[in-house]
PABA-345909 format. One record per residue (C-alpha): x, y, z; residue in three letters. Coordinates in Angstrom, 2 decimals. Example, Ala and Ser with C-alpha at 12.3 -4.5 7.8 and 13.67 -1.06 7.14 Angstrom:
BEGIN
<site <12.30, -4.50, 7.80>, 'ala'>
<site <13.67, -1.06, 7.14>, 'ser'>
//
This chain:
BEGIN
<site <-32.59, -12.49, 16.15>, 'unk'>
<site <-30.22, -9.67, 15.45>, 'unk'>
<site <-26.37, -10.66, 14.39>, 'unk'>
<site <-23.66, -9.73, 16.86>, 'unk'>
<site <-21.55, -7.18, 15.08>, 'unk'>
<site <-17.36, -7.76, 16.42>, 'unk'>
<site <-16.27, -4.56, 17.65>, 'unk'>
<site <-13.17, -3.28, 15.43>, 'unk'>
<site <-10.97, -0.31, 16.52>, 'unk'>
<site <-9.49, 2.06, 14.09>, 'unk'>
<site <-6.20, 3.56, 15.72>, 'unk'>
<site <-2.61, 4.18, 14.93>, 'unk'>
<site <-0.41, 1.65, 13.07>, 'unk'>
<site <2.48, 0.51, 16.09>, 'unk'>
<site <5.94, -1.67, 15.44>, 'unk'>
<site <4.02, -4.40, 16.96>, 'unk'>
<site <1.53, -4.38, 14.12>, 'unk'>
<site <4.62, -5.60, 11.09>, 'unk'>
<site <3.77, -9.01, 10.53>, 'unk'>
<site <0.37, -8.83, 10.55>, 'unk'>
<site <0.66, -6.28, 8.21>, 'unk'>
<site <3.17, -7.78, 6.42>, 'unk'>
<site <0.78, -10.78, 5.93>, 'unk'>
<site <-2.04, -8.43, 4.90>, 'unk'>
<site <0.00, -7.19, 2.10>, 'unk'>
<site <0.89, -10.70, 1.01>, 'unk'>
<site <-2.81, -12.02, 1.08>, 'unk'>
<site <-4.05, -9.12, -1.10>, 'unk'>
<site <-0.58, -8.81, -2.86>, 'unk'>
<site <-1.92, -10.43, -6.37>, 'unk'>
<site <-3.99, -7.27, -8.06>, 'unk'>
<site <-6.03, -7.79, -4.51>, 'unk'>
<site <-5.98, -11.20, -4.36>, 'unk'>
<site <-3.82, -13.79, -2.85>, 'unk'>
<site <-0.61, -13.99, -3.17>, 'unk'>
<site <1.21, -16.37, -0.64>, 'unk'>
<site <1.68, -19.01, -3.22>, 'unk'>
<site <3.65, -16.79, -5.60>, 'unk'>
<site <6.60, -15.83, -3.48>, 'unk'>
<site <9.06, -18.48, -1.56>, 'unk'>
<site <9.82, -15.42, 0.65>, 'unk'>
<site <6.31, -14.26, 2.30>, 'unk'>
<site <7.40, -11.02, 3.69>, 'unk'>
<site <9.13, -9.33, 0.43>, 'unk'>
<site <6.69, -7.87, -1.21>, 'unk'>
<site <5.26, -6.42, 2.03>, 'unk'>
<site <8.65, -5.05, 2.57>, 'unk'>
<site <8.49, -3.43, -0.72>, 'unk'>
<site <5.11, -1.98, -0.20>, 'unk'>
<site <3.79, -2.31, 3.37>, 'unk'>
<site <6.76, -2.36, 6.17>, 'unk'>
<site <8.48, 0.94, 5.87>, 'unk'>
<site <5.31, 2.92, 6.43>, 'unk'>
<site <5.31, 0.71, 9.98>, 'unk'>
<site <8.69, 0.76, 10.94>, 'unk'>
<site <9.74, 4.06, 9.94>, 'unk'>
<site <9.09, 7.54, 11.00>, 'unk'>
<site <7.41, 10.42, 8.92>, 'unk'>
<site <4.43, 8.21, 7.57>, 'unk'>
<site <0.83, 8.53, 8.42>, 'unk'>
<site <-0.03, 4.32, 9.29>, 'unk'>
<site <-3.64, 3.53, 11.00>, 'unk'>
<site <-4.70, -0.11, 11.37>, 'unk'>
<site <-8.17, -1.97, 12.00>, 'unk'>
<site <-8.10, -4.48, 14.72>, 'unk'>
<site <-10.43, -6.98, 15.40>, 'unk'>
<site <-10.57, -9.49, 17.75>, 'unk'>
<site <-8.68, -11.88, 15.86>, 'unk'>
<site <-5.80, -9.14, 15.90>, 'unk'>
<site <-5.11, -6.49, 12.70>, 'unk'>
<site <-7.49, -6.99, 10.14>, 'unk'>
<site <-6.63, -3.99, 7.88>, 'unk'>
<site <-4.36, -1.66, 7.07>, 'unk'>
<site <-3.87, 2.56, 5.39>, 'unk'>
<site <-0.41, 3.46, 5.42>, 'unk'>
<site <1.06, 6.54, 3.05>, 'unk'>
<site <3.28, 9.85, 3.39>, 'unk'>
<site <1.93, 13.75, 3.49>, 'unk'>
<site <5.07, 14.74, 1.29>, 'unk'>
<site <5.83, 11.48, -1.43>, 'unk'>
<site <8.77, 12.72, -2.41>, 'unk'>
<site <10.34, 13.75, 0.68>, 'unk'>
<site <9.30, 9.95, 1.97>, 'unk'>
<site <11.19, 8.48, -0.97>, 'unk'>
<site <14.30, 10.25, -0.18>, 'unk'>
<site <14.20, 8.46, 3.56>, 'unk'>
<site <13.41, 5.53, 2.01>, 'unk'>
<site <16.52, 5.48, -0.20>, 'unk'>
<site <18.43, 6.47, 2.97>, 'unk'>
<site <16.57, 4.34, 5.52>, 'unk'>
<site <15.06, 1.42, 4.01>, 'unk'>
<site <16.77, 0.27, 0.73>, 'unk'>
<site <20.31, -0.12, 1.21>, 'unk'>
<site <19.79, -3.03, 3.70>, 'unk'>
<site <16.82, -4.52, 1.36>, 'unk'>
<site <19.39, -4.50, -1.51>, 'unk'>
<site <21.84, -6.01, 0.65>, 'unk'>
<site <19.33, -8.89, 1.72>, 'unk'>
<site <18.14, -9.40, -1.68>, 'unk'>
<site <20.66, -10.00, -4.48>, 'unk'>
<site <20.17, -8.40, -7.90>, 'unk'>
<site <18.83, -11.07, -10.06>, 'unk'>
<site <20.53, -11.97, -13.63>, 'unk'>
<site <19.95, -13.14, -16.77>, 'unk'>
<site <16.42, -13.37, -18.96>, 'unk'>
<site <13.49, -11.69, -17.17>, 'unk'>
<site <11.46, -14.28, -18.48>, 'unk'>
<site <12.85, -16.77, -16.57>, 'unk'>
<site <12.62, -14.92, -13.51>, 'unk'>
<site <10.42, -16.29, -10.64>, 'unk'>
<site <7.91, -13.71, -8.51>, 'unk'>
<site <10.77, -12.97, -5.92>, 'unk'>
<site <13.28, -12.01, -8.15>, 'unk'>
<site <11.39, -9.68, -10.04>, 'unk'>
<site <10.21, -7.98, -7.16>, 'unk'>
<site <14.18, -8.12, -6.35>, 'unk'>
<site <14.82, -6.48, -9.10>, 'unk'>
<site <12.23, -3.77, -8.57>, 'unk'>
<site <14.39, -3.14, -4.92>, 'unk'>
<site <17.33, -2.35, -7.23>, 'unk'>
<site <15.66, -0.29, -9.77>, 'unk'>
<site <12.81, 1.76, -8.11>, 'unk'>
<site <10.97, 3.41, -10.24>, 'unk'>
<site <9.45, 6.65, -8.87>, 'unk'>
<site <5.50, 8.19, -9.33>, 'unk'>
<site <5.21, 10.06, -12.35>, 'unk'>
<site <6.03, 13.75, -11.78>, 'unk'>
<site <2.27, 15.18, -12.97>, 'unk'>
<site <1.02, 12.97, -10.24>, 'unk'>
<site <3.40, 14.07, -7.30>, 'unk'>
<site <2.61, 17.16, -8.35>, 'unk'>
<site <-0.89, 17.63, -8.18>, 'unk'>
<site <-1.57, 14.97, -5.72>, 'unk'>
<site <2.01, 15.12, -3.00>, 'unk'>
<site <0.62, 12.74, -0.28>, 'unk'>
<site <-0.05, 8.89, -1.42>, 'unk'>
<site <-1.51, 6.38, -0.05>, 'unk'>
<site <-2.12, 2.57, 0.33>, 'unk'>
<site <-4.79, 0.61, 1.72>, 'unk'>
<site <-5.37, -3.19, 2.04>, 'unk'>
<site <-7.40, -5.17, 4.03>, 'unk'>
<site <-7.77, -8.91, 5.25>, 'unk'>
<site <-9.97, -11.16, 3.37>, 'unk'>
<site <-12.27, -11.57, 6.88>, 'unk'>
<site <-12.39, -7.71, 6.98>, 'unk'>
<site <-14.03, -7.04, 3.69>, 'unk'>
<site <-17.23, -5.73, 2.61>, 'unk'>
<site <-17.96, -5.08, 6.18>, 'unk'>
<site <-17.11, -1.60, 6.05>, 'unk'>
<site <-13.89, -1.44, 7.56>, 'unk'>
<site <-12.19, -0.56, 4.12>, 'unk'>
<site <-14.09, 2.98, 4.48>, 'unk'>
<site <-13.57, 4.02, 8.40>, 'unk'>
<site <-9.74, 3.13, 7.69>, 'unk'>
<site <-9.98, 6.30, 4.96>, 'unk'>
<site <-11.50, 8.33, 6.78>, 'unk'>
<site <-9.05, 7.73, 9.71>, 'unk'>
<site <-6.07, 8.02, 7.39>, 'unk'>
<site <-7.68, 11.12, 5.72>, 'unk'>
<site <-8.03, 12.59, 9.28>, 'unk'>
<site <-4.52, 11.92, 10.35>, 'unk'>
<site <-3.34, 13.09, 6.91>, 'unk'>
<site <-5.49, 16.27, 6.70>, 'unk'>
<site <-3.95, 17.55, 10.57>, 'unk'>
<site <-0.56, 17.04, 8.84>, 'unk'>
<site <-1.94, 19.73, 6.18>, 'unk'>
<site <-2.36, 17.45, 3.29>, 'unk'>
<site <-5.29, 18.62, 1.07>, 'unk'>
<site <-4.35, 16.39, -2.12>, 'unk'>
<site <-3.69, 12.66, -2.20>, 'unk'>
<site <-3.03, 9.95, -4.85>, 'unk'>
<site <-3.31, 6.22, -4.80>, 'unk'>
<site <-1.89, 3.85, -7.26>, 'unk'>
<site <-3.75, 0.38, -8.43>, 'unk'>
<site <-3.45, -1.98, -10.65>, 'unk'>
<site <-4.97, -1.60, -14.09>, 'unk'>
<site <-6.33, -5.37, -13.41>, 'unk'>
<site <-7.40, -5.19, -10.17>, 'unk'>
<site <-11.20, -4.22, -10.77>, 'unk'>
<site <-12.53, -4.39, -7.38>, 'unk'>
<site <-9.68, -2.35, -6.21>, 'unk'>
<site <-10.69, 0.56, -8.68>, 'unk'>
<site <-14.14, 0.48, -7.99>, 'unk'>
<site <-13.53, 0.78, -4.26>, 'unk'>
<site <-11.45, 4.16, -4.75>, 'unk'>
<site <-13.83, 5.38, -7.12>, 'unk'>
<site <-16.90, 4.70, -4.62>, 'unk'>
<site <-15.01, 7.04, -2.79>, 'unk'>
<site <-14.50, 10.30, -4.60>, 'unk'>
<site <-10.59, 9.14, -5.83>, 'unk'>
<site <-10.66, 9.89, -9.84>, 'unk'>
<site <-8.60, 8.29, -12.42>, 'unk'>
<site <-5.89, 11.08, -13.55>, 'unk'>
<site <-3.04, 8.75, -15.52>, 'unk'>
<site <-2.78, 5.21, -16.94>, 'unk'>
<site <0.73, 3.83, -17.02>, 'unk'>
<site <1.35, 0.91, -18.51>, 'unk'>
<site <5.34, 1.32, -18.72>, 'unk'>
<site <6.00, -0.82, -15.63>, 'unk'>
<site <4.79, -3.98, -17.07>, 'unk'>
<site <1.56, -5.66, -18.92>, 'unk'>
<site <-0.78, -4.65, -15.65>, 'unk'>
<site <-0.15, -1.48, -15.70>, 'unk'>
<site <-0.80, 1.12, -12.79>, 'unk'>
<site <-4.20, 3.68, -12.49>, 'unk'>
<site <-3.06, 6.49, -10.46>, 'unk'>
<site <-5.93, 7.87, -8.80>, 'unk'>
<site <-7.00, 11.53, -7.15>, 'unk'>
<site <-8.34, 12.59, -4.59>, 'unk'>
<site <-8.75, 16.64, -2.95>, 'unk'>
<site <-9.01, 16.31, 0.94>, 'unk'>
<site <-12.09, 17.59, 2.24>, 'unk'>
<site <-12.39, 17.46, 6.13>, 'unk'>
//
């Protein structure tokens, strides 16, 4: 007897969508695993990472929903820099006034306050990357929604979207520990250009990729 197969629509990323992106972000938010029992406050880091491509105009944002609701998400910018500056305009000023600057030793700092700190001292994509590569973009999907394919028809919705905007380059950034992570954008034509491991003992891969549509 053949499997049912639950229908899942690719389409555009709307305010509705937040939390359950939010919670996306949070689940996968630990080099791709899960990371709700890190953080006392569930919905920072997916305000750091996730939120502002939902709630704000300018970004390219395409969801997969299932029937149990979003199940996935690829949100990014055509022009990174030009997205930064709106962020800085739009979006940080209120998360810096929400979340307090933490003190004293870093060691001693729990998960939220680091990524506190990170609010208060962003630190932008290398310039060789921005350069070659303008447009970023993220990608994360629901523990239900993976290895089912999903992960690939939301890039090549997002690639669409991003492409009628006139983007022809496009860089992603993942962890240096999160293995499945790399071998999903390399599966996929994105090639390692830089390792950085200045932001911390992770590090980040930034990835490229040369639109083709």
């Amino acid at each position: 007897m053949a499997l049912s197969v639950e229908p899942v629509e690719i389409r555009r990323a709307q305010p509705r969508d937040l939390d359950a992106v939010n919670s996306i972000c949070l689940l996968t938010g630990d080099a791709g695993k899960d990371a709700s029992s890190l953080y006392k406050d569930p919905g920072l880091i997916g305000a750091i990472y996730a939120a502002p491509y939902v709630a704000l105009k300018g970004a390219i944002a395409v969801v997969a929903e299932d029937l149990q609701g979003v199940a996935g998400y690829a949100v990014g910018a055509a022009d990174t820099r030009g997205f930064e500056r709106r962020l800085e305009t739009d979006w940080w000023p209120e998360l810096r006034e929400r979340y307090a600057e933490p003190e004293g030793d870093r060691a001693d700092w729990s998960p939220d306050e680091v990524r506190s700190w990170m609010i208060h001292h962003l630190k932008s994509v290398p310039d060789e990357i921005v350069r070659l590569y303008p447009a970023h973009i993220h990608m994360n999907l629901h523990p239900r929604a993976q290895g089912r394919g999903i992960g690939s028809r939301l890039l090549q919705a997002w690639l669409a979207a991003a492409g009628a905007e006139g983007v022809t380059t496009v860089h992603a950034g993942v962890s240096a520990v999160n293995d499945g992570g790399l071998k999903f954008w390399a599966a996929r034509g994105f090639k390692p250009v830089l390792e950085d491991r200045s932001g911390g003992s992770r590090g980040t891969i930034w990835c490229g990729f040369e639109v083709n549509l």
